[in-house]
C-alpha positions in Angstrom: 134.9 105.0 184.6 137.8 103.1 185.6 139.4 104.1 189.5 142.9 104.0 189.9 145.3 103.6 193.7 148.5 104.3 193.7 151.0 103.6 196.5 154.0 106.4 195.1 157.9 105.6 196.5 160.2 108.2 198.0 157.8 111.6 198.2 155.3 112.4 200.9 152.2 111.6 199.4 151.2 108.0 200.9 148.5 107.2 198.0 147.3 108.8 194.9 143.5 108.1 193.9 142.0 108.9 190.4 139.9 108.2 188.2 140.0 107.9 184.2 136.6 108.2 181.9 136.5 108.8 178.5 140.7 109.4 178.7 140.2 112.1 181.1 141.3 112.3 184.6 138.6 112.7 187.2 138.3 112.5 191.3 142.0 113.1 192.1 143.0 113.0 195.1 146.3 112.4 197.2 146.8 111.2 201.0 149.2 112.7 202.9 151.6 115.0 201.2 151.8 119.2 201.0 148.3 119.6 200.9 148.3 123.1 199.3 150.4 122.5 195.9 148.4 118.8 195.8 145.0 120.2 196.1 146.3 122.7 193.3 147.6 119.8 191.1 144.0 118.2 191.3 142.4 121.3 190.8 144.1 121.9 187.6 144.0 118.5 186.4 140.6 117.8 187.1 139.4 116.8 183.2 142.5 116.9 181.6 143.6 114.5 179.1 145.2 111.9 180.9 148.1 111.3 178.5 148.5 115.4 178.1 149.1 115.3 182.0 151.3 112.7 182.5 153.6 113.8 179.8 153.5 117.4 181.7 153.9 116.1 185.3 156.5 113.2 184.7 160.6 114.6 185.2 159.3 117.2 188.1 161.2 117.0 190.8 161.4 118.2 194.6 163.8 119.3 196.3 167.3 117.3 196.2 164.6 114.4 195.5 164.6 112.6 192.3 161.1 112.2 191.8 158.0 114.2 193.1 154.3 113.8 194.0 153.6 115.5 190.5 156.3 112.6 188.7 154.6 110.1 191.1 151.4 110.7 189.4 152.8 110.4 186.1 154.1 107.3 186.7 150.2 106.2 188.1 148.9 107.8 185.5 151.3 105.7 182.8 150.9 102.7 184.8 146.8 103.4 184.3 147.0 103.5 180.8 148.6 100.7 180.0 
């Protein structure tokens, strides 16, 4: 199992902290940020395929933003895998 810190640019989250074994995501977690919706992204992603989930997550946006917590951890999430 490979563990994975992520420092994401212009959203709320501060850090994003994951794990990838076997492919699949595990141990997500994210500092700062809504708590609610992130809790609910780890939740759901918890085991996923990690490619699966970055394709899904990465383009999301928030608000007048141009990127979001959930485009942030696509980006991690890309940047794992290379």
């Amino acid at each position: 199992m490979a563990h994975y810190s992520y420092i994401p640019e212009g959203v709320c989250s501060q850090k994003i902290d994951f794990d990838i074994e076997d492919g699949k995501l595990r141990n997500i977690s994210f500092t700062k940020g809504c708590p609610g919706n992130l809790l609910a992204i780890s939740k759901l992603l918890e085991g996923a395929d990690a490619q699966w989930a970055a394709n899904r997550l990465r383009g999301n946006t928030c608000g007048a933003k141009p990127t979001s917590c959930a485009d942030q951890f696509a980006k991690a999430i890309d940047q794992a895998l290379l």
